[in-house]
C-alpha positions as MATLAB code, in Angstrom:
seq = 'XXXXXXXXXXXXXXXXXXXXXXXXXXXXXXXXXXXXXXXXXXXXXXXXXXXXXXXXXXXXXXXXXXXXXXXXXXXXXXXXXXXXXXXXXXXXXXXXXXXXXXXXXXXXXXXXXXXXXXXXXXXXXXXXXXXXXXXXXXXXXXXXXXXXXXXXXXXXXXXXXXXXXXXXXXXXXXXXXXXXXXXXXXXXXXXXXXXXXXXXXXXXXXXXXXXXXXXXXXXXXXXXXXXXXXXXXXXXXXXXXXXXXXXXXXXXXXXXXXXXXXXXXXXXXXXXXXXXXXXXXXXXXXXXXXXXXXXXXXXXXXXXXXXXXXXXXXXXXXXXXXXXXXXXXXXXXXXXXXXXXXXXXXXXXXXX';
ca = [
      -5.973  -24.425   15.064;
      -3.451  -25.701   11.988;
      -3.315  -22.914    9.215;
      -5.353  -24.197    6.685;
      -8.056  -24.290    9.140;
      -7.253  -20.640   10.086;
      -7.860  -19.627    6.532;
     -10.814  -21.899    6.167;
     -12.352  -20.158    9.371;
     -11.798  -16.955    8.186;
     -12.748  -16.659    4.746;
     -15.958  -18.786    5.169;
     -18.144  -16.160    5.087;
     -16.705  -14.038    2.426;
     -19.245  -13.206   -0.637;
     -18.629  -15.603   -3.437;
     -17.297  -13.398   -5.902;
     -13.788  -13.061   -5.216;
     -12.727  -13.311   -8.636;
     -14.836  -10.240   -9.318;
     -12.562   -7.728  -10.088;
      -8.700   -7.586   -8.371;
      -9.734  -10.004   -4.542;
     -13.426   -9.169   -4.751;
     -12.778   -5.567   -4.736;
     -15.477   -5.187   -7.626;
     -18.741   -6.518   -5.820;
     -21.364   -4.394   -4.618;
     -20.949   -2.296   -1.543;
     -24.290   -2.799   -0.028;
     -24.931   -2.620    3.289;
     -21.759   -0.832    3.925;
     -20.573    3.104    4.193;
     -19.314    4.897    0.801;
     -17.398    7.270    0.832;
     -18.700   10.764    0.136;
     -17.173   13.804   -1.482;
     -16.579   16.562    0.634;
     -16.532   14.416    3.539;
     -13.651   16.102    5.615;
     -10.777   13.467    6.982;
     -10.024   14.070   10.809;
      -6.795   13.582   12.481;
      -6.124   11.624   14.686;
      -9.215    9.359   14.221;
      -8.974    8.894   10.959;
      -5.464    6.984   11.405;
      -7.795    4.308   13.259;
     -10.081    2.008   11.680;
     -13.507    2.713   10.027;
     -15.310   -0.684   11.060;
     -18.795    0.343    8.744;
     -16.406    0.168    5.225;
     -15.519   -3.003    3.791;
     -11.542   -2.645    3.175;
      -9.304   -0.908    4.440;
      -5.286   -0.335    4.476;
      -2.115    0.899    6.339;
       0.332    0.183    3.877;
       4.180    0.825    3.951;
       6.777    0.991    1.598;
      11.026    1.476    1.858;
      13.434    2.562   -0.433;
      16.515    1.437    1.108;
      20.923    1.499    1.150;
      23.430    0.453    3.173;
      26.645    1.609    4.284;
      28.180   -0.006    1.266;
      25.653    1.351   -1.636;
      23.784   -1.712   -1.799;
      19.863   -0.836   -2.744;
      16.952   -2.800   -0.394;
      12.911   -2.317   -0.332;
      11.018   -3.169    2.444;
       7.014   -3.395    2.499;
       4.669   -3.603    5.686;
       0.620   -3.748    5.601;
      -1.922   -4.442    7.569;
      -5.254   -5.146    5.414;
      -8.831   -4.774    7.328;
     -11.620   -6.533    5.479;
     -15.474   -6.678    6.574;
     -17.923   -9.586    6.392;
     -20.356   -7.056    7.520;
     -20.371   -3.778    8.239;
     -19.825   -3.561   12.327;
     -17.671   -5.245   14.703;
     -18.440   -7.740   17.834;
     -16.154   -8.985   20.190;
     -14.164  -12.175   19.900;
     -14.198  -15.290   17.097;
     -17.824  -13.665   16.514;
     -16.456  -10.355   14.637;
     -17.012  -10.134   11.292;
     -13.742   -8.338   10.685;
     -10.416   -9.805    9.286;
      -7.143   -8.917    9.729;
      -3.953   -9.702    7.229;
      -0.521   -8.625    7.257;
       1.884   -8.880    4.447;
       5.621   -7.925    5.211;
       8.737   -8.353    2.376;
      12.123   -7.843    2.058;
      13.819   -6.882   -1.405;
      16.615   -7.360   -2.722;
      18.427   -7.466   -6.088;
      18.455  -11.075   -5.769;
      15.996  -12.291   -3.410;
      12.026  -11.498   -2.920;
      11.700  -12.398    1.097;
       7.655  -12.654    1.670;
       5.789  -13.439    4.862;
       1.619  -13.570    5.856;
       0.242  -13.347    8.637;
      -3.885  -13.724    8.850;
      -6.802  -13.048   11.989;
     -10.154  -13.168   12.688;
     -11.004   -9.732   14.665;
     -11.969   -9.446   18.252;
      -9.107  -11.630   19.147;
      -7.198   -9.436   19.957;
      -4.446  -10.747   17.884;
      -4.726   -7.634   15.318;
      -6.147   -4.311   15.531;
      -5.649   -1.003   15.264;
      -5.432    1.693   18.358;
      -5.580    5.241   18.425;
      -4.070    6.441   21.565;
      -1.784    5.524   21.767;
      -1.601    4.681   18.341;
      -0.296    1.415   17.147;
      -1.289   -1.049   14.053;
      -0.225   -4.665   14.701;
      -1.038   -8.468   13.496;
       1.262  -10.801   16.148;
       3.843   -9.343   16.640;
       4.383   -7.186   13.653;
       3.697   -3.742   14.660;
       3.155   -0.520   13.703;
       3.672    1.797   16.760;
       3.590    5.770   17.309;
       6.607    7.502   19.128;
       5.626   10.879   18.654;
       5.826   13.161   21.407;
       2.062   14.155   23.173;
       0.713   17.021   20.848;
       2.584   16.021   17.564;
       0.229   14.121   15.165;
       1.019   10.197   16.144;
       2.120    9.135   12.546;
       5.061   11.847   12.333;
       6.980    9.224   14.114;
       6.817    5.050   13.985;
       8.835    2.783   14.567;
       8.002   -1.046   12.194;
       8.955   -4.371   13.081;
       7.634   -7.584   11.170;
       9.615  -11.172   10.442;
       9.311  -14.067    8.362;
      10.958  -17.410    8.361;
      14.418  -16.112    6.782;
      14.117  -12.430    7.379;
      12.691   -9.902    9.956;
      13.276   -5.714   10.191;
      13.201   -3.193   12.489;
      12.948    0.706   11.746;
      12.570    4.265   13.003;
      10.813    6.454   10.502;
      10.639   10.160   11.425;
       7.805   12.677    8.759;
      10.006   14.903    7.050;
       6.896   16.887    6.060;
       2.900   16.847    6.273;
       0.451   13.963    5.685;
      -1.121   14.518    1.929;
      -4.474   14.310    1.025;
      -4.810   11.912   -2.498;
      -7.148   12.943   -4.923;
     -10.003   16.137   -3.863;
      -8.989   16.634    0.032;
      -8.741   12.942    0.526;
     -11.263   11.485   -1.868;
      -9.911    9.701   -4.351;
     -12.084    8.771   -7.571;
     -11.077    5.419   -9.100;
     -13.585    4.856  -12.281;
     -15.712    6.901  -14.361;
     -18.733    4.942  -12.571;
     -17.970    7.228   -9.640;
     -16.256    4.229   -7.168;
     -14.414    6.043   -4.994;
     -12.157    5.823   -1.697;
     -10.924    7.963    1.427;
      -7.106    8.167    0.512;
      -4.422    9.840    2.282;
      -0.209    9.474    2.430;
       2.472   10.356    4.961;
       5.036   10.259    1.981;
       7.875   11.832    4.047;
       9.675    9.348    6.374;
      13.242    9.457    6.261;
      13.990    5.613    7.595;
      16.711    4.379    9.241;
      17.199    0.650   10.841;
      18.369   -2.837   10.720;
      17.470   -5.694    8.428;
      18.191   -9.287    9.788;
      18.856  -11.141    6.067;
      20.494  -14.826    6.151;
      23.722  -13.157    5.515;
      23.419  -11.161    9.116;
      22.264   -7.559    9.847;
      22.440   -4.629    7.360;
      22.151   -1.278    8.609;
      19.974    0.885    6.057;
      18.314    4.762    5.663;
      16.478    5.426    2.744;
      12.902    7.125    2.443;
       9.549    5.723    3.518;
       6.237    5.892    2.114;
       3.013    5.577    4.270;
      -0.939    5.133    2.588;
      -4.141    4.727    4.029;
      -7.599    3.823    1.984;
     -10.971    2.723    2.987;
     -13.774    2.277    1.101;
     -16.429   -0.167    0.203;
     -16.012   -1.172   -3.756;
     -12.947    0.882   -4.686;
     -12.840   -0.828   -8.202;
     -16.029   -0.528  -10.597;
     -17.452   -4.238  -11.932;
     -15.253   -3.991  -15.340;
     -11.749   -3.324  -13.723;
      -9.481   -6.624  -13.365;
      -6.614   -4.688  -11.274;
      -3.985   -1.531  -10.595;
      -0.800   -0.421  -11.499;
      -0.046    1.975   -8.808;
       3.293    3.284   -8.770;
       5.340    6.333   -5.434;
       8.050    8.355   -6.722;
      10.480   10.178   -4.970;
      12.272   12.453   -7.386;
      15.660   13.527   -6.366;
      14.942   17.300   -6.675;
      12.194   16.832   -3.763;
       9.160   16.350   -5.477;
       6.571   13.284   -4.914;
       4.313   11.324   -7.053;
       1.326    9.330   -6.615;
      -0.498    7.426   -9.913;
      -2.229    4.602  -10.504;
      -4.264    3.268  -13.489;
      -7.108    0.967  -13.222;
      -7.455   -1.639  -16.065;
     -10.844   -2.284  -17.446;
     -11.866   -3.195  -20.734;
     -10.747    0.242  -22.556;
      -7.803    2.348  -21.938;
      -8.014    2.284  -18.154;
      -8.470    4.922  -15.729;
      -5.815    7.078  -14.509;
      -5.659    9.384  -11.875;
      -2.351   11.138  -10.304;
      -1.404   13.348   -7.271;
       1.815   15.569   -7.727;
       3.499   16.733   -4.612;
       5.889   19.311   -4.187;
       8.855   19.342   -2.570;
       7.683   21.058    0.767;
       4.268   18.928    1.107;
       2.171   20.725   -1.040;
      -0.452   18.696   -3.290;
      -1.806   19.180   -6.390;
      -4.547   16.507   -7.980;
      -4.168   15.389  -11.165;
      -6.990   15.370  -13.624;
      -8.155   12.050  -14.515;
      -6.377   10.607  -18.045;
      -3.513   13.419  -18.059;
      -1.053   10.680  -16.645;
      -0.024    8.287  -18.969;
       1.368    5.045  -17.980;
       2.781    2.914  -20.667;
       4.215   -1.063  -20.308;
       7.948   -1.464  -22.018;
       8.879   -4.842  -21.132;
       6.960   -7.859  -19.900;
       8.561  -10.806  -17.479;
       7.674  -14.310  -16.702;
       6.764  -14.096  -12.785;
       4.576  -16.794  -11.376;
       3.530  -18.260  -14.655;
       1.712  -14.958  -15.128;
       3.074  -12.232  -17.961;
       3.668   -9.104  -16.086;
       5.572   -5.593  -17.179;
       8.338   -4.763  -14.873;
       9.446   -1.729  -17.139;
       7.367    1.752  -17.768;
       7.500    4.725  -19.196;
       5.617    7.084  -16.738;
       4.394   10.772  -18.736;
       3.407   13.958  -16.778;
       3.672   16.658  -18.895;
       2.624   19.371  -17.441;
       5.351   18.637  -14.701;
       8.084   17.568  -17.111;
       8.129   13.908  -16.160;
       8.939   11.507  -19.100;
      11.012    8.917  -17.229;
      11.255    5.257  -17.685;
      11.190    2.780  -14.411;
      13.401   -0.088  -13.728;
      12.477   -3.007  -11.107;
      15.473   -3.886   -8.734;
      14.485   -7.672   -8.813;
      11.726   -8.205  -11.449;
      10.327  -11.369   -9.330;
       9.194   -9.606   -7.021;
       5.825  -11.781   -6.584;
       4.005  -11.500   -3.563;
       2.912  -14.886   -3.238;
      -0.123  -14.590   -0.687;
      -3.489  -15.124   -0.552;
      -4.574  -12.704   -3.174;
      -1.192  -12.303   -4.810;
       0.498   -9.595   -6.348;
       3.337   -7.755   -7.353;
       5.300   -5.341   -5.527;
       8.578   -3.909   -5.276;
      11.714   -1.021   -5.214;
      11.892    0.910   -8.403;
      14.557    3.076   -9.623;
      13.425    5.558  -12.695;
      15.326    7.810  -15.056;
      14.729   10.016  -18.119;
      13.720   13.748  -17.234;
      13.804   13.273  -13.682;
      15.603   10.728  -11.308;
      15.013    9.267   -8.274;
      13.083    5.666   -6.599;
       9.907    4.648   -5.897;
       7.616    1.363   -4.900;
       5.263   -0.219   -7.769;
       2.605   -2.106   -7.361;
       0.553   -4.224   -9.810;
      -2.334   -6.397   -8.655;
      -4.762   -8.862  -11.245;
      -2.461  -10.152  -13.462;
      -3.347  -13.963  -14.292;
];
């Protein structure tokens, strides 16, 4: 089957209002599982997929160096979306499968996609032992029997001029986003199941047309589900993970609607412990717009906190970093300064 068939095949039977919101993410959950508060998250089943909700997400970010200072990002995901809410074996399931893997670099944007119809067999998700994987890109526990399987992972994934393999070993606990893991995204009351393993230290290779670069840096692991995670107003996210050099973590995103957005933040300290922000105390402010795609999109922020002391103001380490995939987006390395240092990963998805 040629690729554009592929796509055709799998994507025939999605709802027709992809445009609502950021990929669809806007239309009405019915028919599916919503997330509920107080729900408690269970480990290690809740590392596997959650077939009865209509997206889901095991999504990887890098901040990288090499030997000789240089700065790299790498990003890994594996996207689970639902045509309905259950799964049957073979070309028959209704779930699909898409993997996005990319390379950064001050110069270059490396991107790759991969895309399957479930019950193949040619993605999926395991639990024991565990392992995430589309082809050959995988996502595979090495933890020893009794430790939880996402303290250690090792992530491969290629593309036509690039491919990567790492160790990443949790440097502390897995965090639960938002009120023990659910994570409120609009003043409607859409909501997901949200939690991060934001502790990998990361060490590997990256195979780049100018030959291998060995790299450590930091890693960044998040998993969502949910059924309608954005309300019918909101176009999109800016959705940024800091590592601040004292130690200290922090998850925010802000939701664009037709107002002021919604906001919503998760401060972590240095050894694991979590603290939700309250909805509208983060601010997150655009400083400079850049032509990427034909589409105007900041690349510079001023990120406020201040009840933790962060005023700090982001810089991109290639500002074309354009994800140009299916549903395309931005995403890439960012290094921030002002009150605190340190890197991060931003992402910003409905820009037009």
């Amino acid at each position: 089957m040629n690729v554009r068939a592929l796509v055709i095949w799998l994507l025939m039977a999605v709802p027709p209002a992809l445009a609502q919101g950021y990929a669809g993410l806007g239309t009405s959950a019915e028919g599916f599982a919503v997330p509920q508060r107080g729900t408690p998250l269970v480990f290690p089943r809740d590392h596997g997929a959650h077939p009865d909700f209509r997206i889901e997400w095991w999504y990887l970010t890098a901040n990288l160096k090499a030997v000789d200072g240089t700065d790299y990002g790498i990003q890994w995901t594996l996207f689970r979306s639902a045509l309905a809410p259950e799964d049957r074996p073979g070309w028959s399931s209704p779930q699909i499968w898409m993997g996005h893997a990319a390379i950064t670099t001050a110069q270059d944007h490396f991107v790759a996609e991969r895309l399957s119809r479930g019950g193949t067999g040619q993605a999926g998700v395991t639990l024991q032992p565990f392992a995430a994987w589309i082809d050959d890109w995988r996502m595979t526990s090495t933890s020893p029997a009794g430790i939880d399987p996402l303290s250690q992972i090792s992530l491969r994934a290629s593309g036509l001029d690039f491919s990567y393999a790492l160790m990443l070993d949790a440097q502390g606990p897995l965090v639960l986003q938002g009120d023990r893991g659910y994570s409120v995204k609009s003043d409607q009351g859409q909501a997901s199941y949200y939690y991060s393993q934001p502790f990998y230290r990361a060490a590997g290779t990256l195979y780049l047309p100018g030959g291998p670069v060995q790299v450590t840096g930091q890693a960044w692991l998040d998993r969502e589900w949910s059924s309608q995670p954005l309300a019918e107003d909101q176009s999109g996210w800016d959705w940024f993970s800091l590592h601040f050099d004292g130690g200290e973590k922090l998850m925010g995103f802000r939701l664009r609607d037709s107002g002021d957005g919604f906001t919503s933040a998760t401060w972590i300290t240095a050894d694991g412990r979590s603290e939700p922000i309250a909805p509208g105390t983060l601010k997150l402010t655009p400083l400079e717009t850049e032509q990427v795609a034909g589409r105007d999109v900041p690349v510079r922020w001023r990120v406020e906190l201040p009840g933790k002391g962060v005023d700090i103001t982001t810089t991109p380490l290639n500002r074309q970093s354009w994800m140009a995939t299916l549903f395309p987006y931005w995403e890439g390395p960012i290094s921030f300064t002002g009150t605190m240092s340190g890197k991060g990963y931003l992402e910003m998805t409905g820009y037009r």
